[in-house]
Structures are given as C-alpha cells and as structure tokens.
C-alpha positions as CSV (number, residue, x, y, z in Angstrom):
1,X,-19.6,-1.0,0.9
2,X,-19.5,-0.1,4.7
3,X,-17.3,2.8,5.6
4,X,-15.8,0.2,8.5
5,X,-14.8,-2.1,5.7
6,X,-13.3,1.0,3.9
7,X,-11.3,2.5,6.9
8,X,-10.4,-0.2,8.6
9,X,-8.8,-1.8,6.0
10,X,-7.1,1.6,5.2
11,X,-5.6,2.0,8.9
12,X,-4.2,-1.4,8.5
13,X,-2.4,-0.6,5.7
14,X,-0.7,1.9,8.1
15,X,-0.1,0.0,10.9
16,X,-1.6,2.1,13.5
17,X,-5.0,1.7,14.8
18,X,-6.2,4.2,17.8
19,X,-9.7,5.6,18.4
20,X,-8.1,9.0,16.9
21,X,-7.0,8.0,13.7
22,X,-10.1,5.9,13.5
23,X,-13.0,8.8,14.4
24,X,-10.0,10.9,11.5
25,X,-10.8,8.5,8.7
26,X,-14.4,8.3,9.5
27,X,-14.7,11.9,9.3
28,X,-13.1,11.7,5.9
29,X,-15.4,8.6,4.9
30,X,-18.6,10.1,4.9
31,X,-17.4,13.0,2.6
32,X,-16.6,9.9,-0.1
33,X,-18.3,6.6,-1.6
34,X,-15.0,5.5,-1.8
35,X,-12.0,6.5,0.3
36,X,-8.5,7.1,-1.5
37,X,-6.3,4.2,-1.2
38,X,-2.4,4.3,-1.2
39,X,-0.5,2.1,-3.8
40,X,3.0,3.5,-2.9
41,X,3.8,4.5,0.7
42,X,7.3,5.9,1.4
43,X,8.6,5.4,5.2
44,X,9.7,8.3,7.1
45,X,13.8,8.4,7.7
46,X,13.9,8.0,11.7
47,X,15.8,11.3,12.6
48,X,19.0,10.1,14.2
49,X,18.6,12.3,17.5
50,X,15.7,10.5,18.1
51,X,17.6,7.1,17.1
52,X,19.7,7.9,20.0
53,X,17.0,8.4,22.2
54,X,15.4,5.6,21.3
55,X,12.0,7.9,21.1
56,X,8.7,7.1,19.9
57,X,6.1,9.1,18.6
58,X,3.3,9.4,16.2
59,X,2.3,12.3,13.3
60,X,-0.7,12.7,12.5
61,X,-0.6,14.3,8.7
62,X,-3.4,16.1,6.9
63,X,-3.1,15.4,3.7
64,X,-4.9,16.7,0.3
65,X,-4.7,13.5,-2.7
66,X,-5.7,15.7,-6.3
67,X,-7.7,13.5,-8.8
68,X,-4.7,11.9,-10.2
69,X,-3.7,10.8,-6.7
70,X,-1.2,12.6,-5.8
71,X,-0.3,14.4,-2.7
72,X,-0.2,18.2,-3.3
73,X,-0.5,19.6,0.2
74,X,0.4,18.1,3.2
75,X,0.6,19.8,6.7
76,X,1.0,18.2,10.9
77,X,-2.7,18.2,12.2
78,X,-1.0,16.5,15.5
79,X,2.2,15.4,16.6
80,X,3.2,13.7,19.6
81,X,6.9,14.8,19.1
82,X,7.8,18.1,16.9
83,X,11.2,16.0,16.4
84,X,9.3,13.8,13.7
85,X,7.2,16.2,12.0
86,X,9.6,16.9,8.9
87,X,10.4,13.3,8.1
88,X,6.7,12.4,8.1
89,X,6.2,15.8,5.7
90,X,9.2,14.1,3.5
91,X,7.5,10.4,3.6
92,X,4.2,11.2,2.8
93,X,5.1,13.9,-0.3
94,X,6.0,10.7,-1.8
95,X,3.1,8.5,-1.4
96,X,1.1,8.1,-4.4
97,X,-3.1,7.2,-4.4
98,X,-5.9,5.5,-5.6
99,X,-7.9,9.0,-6.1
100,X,-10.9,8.8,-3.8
101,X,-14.5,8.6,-5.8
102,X,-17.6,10.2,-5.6
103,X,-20.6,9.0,-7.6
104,X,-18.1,7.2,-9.9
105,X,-15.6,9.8,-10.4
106,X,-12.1,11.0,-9.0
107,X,-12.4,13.6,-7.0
108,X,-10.1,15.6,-4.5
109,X,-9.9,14.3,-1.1
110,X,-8.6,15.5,2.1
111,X,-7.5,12.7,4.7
112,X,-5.6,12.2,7.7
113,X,-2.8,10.0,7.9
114,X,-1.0,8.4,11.2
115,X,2.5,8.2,10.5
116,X,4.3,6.3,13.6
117,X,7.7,6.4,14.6
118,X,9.1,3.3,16.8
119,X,12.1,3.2,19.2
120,X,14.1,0.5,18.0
121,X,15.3,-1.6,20.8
C-alpha cells in the first residue's frame, strides 16, 4: 500500500490537513509498512479563556504508540497557542491505537498528531 493512501487517510481521520502535518506523517511513514491507526480518539476540553476569546489554534503533539497501542509519551512539537497545549496533552493520553507494523509485527512508533482547536462562533 502507498504511504499517500496510509497518511492521507490518517489526517482525515483528524480533520486537519496542512502541508506540515502532511510532510509530519510522511516522515513517520517511511519508518513503517504500516502506520498506527487510532480506534479511540478523545477530543481536547476547549479551555474556557480561550472559549471567551473565541481563539483558534492548532497543537501539534509528538506522540510515542507502545506495541499494544497505547500512548505512553506524549510531548508539544508545535503549538500555535501555549493556551491549548495541556488540553491536547489530556486528549491524546487517552487515545488508544492500531500498533504500527513492521515486516508483520507491532512495533513502537513515534508520530505526530495535529490536534486543532476552533473558535466557536
């Protein structure tokens, strides 16, 4: 399978498509014959200063997903507003994964995930 049928359908599941998050999961692509896929995604609590503010913003989370698929380390690889970083931290803690594979076999994997906040009109 083509890495753009792997990723793309990956950053769709997310929501967000930009040429950053895109060239971030290719990176991650080529180290895997299959990526890790998540089967249950936890969104972020929108902090309620930013609420008021009606901000936007987008965290970019570098994630490590252990053979089981789960998330045991998680840290913010970008951030367009600090504000956001420790509700995205929260969400993704909670996500759980398809393990990624390599030559037929779970394996550890270390991805980057967009999380994006919207202002809510």
């Amino acid at each position: 399978m083509s890495f753009r049928k792997q990723v793309l359908p990956l950053l769709a599941v997310f929501g967000f498509m930009s040429s950053f998050a895109t060239l971030a999961a290719l990176a991650a692509a080529s180290d895997y014959d299959e990526l890790p896929v998540p089967v249950k995604s936890v969104a972020p609590t929108y902090p309620p200063e930013m609420k008021q503010e009606k901000a936007s913003g987008i965290v970019m989370v570098k994630i490590s997903i252990d053979e089981n698929g789960d998330v045991v380390d998680r840290v913010v690889a970008k951030s367009t507003r600090a504000e956001f970083d420790e509700a995205a931290l929260a969400a993704i803690s909670k996500w759980k994964f398809k393990p990624a594979k390599k030559d037929g076999a779970a394996v550890k994997a270390t991805v980057t995930i967009p999380i994006k906040f919207t202002a809510e009109s």
